[in-house]
LUMFI-209556 format. One line per 4 residues: number of its first residue (from 1); for each residue x, y, z of C-alpha. Coordinates in pm, 1 decimal, always signed. Example, Ala and Ser with C-alpha at 12.3 -4.5 7.8 and 13.67 -1.06 7.14 Angstrom:
<rs>
1	+1230.0/-450.0/+780.0 | +1367.0/-106.0/+714.0;
</rs>
This chain:
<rs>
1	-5326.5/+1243.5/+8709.1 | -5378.3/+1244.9/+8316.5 | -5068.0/+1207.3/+8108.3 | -4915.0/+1538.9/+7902.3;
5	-4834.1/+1366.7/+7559.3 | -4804.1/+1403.9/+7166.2 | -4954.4/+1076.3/+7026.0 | -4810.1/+993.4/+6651.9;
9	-4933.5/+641.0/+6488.9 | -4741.9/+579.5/+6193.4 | -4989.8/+360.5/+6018.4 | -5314.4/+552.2/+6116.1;
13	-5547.9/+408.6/+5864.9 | -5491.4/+45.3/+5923.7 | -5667.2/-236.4/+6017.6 | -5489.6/-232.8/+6428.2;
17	-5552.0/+141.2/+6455.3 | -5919.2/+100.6/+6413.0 | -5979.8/-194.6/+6603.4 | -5721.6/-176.0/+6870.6;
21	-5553.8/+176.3/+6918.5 | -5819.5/+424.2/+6895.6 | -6058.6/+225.7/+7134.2 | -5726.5/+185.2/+7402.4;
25	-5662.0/+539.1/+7408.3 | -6014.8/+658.5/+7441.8 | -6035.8/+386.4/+7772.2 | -5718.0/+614.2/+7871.2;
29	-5954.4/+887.7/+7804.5 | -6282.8/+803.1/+7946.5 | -6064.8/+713.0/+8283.7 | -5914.8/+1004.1/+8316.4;
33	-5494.8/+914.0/+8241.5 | -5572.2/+1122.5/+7923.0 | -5771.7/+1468.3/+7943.8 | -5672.2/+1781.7/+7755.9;
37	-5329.1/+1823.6/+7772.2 | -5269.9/+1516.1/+7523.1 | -5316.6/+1536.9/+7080.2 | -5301.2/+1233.0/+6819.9;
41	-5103.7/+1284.3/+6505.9 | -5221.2/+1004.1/+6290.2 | -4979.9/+936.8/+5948.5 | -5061.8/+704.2/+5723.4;
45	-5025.5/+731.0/+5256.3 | -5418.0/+780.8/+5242.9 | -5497.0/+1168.0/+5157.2 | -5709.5/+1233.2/+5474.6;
49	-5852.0/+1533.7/+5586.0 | -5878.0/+1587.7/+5958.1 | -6236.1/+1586.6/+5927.9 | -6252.7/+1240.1/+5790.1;
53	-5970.7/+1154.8/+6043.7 | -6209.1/+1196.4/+6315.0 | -6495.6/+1024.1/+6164.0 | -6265.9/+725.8/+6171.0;
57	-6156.1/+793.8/+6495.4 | -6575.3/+809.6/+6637.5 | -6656.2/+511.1/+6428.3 | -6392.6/+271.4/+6628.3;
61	-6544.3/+399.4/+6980.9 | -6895.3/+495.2/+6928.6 | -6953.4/+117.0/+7139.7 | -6738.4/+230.2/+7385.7;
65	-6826.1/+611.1/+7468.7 | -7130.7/+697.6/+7688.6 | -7260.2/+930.9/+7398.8 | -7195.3/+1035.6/+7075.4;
69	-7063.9/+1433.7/+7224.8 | -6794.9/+1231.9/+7435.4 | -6683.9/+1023.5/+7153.9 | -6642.7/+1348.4/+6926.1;
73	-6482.5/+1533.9/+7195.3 | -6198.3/+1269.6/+7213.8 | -6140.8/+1264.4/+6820.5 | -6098.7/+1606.3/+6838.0;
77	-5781.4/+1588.8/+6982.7 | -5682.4/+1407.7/+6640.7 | -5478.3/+1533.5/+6370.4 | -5365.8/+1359.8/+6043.2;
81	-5103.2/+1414.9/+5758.6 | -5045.2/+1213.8/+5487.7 | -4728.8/+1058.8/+5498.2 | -4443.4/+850.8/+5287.6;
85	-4204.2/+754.1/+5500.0 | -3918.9/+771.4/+5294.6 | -3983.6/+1133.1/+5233.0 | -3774.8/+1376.4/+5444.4;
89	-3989.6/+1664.4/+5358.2 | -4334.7/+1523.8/+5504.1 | -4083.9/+1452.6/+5875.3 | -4036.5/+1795.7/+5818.5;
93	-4384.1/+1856.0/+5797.9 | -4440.0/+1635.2/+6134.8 | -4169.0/+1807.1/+6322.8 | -4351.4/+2110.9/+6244.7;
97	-4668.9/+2009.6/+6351.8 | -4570.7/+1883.9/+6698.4 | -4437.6/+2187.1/+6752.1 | -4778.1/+2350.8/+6698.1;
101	-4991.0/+2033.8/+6865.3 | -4731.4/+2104.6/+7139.5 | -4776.5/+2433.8/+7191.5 | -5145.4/+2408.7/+7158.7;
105	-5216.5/+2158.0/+7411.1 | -4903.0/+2254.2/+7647.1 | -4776.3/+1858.5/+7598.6 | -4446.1/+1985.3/+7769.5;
109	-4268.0/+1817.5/+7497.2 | -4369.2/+1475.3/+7598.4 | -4421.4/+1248.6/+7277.3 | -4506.3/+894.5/+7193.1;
113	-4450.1/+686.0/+6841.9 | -4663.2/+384.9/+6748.4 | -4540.8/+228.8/+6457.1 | -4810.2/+20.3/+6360.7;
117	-4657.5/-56.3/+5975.2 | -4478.3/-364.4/+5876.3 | -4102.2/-399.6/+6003.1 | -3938.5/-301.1/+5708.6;
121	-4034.2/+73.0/+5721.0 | -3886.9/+44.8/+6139.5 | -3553.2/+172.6/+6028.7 | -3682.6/+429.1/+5839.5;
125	-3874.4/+597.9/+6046.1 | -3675.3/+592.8/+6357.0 | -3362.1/+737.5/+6157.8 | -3566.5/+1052.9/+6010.4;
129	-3733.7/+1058.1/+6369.2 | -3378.3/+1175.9/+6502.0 | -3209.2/+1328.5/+6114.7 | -3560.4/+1586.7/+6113.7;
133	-3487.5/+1621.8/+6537.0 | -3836.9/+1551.3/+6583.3 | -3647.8/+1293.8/+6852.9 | -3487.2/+1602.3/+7018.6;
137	-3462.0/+1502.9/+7397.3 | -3709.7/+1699.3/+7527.6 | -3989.3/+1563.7/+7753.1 | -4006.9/+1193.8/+7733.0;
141	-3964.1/+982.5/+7477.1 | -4094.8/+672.0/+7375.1 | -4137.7/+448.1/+7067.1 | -4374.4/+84.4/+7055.6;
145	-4375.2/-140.8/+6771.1 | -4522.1/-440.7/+6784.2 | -4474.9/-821.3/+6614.6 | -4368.9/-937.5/+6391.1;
149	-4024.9/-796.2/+6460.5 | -3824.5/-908.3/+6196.8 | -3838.5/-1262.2/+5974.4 | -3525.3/-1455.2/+6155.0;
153	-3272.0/-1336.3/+6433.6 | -3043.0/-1190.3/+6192.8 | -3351.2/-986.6/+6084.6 | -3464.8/-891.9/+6388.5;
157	-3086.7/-802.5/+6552.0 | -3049.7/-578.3/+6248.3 | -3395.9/-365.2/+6351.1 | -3283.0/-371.6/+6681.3;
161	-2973.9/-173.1/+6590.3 | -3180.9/+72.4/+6371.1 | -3405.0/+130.8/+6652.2 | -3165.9/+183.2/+6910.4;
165	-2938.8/+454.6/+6705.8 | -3226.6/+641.0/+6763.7 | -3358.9/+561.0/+7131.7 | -3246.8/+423.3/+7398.0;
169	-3326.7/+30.3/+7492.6 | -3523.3/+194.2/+7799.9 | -3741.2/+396.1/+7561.2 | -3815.9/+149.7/+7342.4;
173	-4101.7/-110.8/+7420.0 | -4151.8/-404.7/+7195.2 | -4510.0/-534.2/+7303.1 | -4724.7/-789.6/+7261.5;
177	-5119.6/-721.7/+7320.0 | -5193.8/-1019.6/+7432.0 | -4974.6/-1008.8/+7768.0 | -5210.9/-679.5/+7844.4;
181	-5538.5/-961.7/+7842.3 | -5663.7/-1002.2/+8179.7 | -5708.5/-1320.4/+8231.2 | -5301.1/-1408.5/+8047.1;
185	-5200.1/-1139.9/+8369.0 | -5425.8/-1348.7/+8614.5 | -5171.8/-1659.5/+8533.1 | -4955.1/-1477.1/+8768.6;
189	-5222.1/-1475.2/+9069.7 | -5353.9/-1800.7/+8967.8 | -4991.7/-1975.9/+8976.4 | -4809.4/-1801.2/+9263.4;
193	-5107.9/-1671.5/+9514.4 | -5193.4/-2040.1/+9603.4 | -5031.6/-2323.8/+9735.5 | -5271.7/-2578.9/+9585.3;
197	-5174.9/-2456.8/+9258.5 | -4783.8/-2381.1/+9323.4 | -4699.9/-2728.6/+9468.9 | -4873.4/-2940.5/+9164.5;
201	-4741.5/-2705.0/+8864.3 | -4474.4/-2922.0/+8756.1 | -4381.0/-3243.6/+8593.5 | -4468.0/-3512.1/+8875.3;
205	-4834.5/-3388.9/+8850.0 | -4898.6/-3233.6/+8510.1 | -4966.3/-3496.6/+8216.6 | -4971.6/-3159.1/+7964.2;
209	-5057.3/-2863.2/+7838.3 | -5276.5/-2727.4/+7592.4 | -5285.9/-2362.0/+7419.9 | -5517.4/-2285.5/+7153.2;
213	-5599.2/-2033.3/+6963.3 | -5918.0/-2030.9/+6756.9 | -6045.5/-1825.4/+6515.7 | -6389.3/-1834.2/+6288.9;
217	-6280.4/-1545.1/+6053.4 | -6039.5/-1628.9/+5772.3 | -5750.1/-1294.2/+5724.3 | -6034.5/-1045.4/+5572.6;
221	-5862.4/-739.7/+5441.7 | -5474.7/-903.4/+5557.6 | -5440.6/-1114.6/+5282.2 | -5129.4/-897.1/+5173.4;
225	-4944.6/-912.4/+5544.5 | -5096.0/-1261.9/+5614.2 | -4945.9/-1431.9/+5289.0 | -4563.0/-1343.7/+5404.7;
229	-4625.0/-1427.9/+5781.5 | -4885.0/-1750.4/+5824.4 | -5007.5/-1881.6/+6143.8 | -4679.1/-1962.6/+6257.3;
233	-4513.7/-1594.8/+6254.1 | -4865.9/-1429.1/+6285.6 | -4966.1/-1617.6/+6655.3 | -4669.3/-1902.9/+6792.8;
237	-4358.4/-1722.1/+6799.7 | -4525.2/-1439.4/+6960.0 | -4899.5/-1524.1/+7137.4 | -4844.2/-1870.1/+7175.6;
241	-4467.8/-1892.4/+7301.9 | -4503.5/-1608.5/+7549.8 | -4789.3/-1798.9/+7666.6 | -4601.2/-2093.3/+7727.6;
245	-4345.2/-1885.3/+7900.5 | -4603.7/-1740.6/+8182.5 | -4734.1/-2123.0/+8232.9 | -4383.4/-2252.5/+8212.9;
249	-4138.0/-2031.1/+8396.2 | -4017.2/-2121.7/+8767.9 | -4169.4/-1870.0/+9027.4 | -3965.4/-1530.0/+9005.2;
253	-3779.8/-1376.0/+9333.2 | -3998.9/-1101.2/+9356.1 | -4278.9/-920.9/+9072.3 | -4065.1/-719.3/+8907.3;
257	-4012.7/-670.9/+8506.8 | -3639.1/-795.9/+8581.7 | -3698.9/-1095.6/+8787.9 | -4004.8/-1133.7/+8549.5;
261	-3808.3/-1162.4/+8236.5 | -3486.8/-1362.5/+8365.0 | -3747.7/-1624.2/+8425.9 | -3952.1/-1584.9/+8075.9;
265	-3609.1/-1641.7/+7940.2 | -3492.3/-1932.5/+8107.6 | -3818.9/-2087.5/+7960.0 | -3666.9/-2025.4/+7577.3;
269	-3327.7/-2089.8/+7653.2 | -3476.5/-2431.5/+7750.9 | -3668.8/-2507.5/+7472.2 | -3603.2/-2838.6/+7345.3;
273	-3506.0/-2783.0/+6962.9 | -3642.6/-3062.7/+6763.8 | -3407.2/-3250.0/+6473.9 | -3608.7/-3204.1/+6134.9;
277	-3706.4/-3595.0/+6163.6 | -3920.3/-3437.5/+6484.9 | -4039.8/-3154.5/+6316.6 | -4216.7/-3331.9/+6045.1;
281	-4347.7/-3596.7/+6309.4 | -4476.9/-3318.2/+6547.1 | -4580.6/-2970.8/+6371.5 | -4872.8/-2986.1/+6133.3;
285	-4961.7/-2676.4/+5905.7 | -5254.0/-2686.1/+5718.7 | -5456.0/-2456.7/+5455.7 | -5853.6/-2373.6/+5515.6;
289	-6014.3/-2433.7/+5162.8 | -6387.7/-2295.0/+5051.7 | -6680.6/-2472.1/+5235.8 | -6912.1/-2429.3/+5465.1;
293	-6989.9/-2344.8/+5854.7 | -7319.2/-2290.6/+6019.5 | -7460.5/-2340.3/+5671.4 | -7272.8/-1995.4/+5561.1;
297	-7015.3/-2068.1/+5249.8 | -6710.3/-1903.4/+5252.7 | -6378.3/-1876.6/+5031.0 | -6096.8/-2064.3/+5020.7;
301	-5768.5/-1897.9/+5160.4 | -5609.0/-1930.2/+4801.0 | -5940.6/-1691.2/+4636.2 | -5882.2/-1422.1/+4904.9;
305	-5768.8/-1098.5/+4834.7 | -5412.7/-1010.7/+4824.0 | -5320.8/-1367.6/+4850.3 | -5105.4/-1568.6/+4589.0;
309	-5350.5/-1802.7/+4392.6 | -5041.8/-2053.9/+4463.0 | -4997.9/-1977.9/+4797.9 | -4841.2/-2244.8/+5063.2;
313	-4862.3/-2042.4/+5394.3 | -5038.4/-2176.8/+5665.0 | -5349.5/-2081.2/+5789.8 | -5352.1/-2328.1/+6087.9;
317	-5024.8/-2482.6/+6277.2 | -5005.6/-2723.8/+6546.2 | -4738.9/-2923.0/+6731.8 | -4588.4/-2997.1/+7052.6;
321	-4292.9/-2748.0/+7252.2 | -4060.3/-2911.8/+7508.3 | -3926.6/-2749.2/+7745.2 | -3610.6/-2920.2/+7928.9;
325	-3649.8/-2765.0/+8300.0 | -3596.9/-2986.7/+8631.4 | -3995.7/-2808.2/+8642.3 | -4135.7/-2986.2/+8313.9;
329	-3899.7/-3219.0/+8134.2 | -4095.6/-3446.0/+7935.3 | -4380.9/-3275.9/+7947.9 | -4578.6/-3161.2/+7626.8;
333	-4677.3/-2859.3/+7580.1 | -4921.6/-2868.9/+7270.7 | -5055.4/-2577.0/+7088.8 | -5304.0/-2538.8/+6798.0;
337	-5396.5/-2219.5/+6615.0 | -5596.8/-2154.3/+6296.6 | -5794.2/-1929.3/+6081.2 | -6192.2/-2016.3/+5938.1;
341	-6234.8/-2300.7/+6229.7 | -6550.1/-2400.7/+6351.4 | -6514.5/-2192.8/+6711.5 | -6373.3/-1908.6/+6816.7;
345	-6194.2/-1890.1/+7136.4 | -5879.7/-1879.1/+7313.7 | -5811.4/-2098.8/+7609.3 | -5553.5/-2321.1/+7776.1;
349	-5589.9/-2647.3/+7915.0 | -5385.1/-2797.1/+8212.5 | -5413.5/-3155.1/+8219.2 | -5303.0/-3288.5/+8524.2;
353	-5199.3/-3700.7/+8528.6 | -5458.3/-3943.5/+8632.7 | -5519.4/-4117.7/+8970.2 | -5473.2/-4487.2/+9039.3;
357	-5845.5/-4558.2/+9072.7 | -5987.9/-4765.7/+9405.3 | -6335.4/-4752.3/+9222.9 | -6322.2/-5021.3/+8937.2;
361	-6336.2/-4792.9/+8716.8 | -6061.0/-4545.3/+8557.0 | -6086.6/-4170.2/+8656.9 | -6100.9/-3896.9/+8427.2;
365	-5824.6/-3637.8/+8432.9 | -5853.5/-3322.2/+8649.6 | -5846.2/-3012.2/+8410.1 | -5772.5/-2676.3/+8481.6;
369	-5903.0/-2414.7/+8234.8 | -5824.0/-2064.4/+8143.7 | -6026.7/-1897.7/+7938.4 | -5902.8/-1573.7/+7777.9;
373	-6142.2/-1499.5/+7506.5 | -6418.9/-1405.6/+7451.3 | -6498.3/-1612.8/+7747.1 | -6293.2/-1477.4/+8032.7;
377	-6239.4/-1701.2/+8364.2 | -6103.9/-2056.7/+8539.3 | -6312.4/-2394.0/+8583.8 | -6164.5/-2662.3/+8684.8;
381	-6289.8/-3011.1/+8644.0 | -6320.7/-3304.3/+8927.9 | -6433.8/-3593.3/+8953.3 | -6734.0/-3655.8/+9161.4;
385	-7039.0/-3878.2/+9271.2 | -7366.6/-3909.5/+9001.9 | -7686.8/-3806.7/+9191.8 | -7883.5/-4153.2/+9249.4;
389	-7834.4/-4520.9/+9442.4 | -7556.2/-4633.6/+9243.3 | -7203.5/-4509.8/+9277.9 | -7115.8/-4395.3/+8928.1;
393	-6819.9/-4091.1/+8923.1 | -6848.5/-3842.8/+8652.0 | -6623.7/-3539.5/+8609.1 | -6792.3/-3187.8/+8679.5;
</rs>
């Protein structure tokens, strides 16, 4: 049954719009959860017709839609208005609007807020969201921002308490896009749909772990958001963390979000915090400078756009996270992430210990691997016999 809503991206003309948003909601479209009764108010400072609007809208899909007809037919369900947040009079403006959209497209008052801007403007907009009564109670309700949420807890407690004068904590859904990845939600199956996987996943059998995140482009057109996060805010204390918490936690009592997220939190609430001796001994950050890869030259971090000529964020951040469980005390769990490397991928490695060997010979590790991107699947290396007359073990 397709969904009755009133879409409104704050932030319509950015980068995560075009590359992320617009292509999601047209696979809502193209499979039917979206149809006619839905519209897309897009906001963003830009002075934007509609028409442009949904030339934007086209451009981000045209891989995606079986012809150019169905790909226009979906943007015209999008609307834009140029928007300053701080101004009352352009809310006014978007209440009046999805009133119109609302009554155009019978939406039953149902409406959805993406905030896809940086933090700071959070506040904002929720507060004129309910001052304008464009939050007014009707239909469902429901507002998504995404990371970075905040700088520090203090930050981040402080947004929560803007958000939630507005909405209600069950309206509000703080996401992260790379839990919806299918092979991050296959952790679930992989872990707790099979005994030869559930009985080893622990510290008597697992040497580590290893979660990387790789990435050939440097920050393109981010430079400006990039310089005040880095590597660290930008993918560990989102990505990478909730990563470890799906490989980490203890199996929940049933799949629920509840019993889900009791468990995700025991995994932080464990994490071993490291004395600033450990920290410098541990955690590298590092910097990608101009060269070249594949024989094409590129830019240092420092000469791109929007970045401080001075600047000392990091581009690329590894280190080690403990977690003290009975499940894996003492056992690493090592991460690496970076900007302008060689590769591109996204994977983690499960390293289980080694064998005592009967063979004269030391064994190599069994691995299991899960690739996420843009290789999706598992492989998991053993050791085994080399075809011919001797009896030489090689891993495969």
């Amino acid at each position: 049954m397709s969904s009755k809503v009133i879409v409104t991206i704050f932030g319509a003309s950015g980068d995560l719009a075009k590359r992320k948003l617009y292509p999601s909601l047209f696979r809502l479209y193209k499979s039917g959860n979206l149809s006619e009764h839905f519209a897309v108010i897009g906001t963003a400072r830009r002075p934007w017709s509609k028409e442009y609007f949904e030339s934007v809208v086209v451009e981000s899909i045209l891989d995606l839609a079986d012809s150019t007809e169905q790909a226009q037919e979906f943007a015209n369900h999008f609307y834009y208005q140029s928007h300053d947040v701080n101004d009352t009079e352009h809310y006014i403006a978007l209440r009046q609007l999805q009133v119109e959209l609302n009554d155009k497209y019978q939406a039953e008052h149902n409406k959805l807020f993406f905030l896809s801007m940086a933090p700071q403007f959070f506040g904002t907009i929720a507060k004129h969201l309910k001052s304008e009564n464009i939050v007014d109670g009707k239909g469902f309700e429901r507002l998504i921002v995404e990371k970075p949420f905040g700088t520090d807890y203090a930050t981040a407690s402080k947004l929560n308490d803007e958000l939630l004068a507005t909405f209600d904590e069950e309206q509000i859904f703080r996401i992260d896009h790379y839990l919806g990845k299918e092979m991050i939600q296959s952790i679930f199956a992989v872990r707790f749909a099979n005994l030869i996987f559930e009985n080893v996943w622990n510290k008597d059998f697992i040497d580590n772990v290893q979660i990387t995140f790789a990435e050939r482009l440097g920050v393109e057109e981010r430079g400006g958001y990039y310089d005040q996060s880095g590597a660290l805010r930008d993918m560990v204390q989102n990505h990478t963390l909730q990563l470890l918490s799906l490989l980490a936690m203890d199996k929940p009592a049933s799949f629920t979000k509840d019993e889900i997220r009791a468990e995700k939190i025991k995994v932080f609430k464990n994490l071993y915090h490291p004395t600033d001796e450990e920290l410098k001994e541990h955690f590298i950050r590092g910097q990608y400078r101009s060269g070249k890869i594949d024989g094409m030259k590129y830019i240092s971090y420092r000469s791109e756009p929007n970045v401080n000529p001075e600047s000392t964020t990091e581009t690329f951040a590894s280190g080690a996270f403990f977690v003290d469980s009975d499940r894996f005390r003492g056992v690493p769990f090592f991460f690496r992430t970076g900007k302008r490397l060689t590769e591109k991928g996204t994977h983690v490695n499960i390293v289980f210990k080694q064998m005592d060997s009967i063979f004269g010979e030391p064994l190599a590790p069994n691995i299991l691997t899960i690739y996420i991107q843009p290789t999706e699947g598992f492989s998991l290396s053993l050791n085994g016999k080399q075809v011919g007359e001797e009896f030489n073990l090689a891993p495969n």
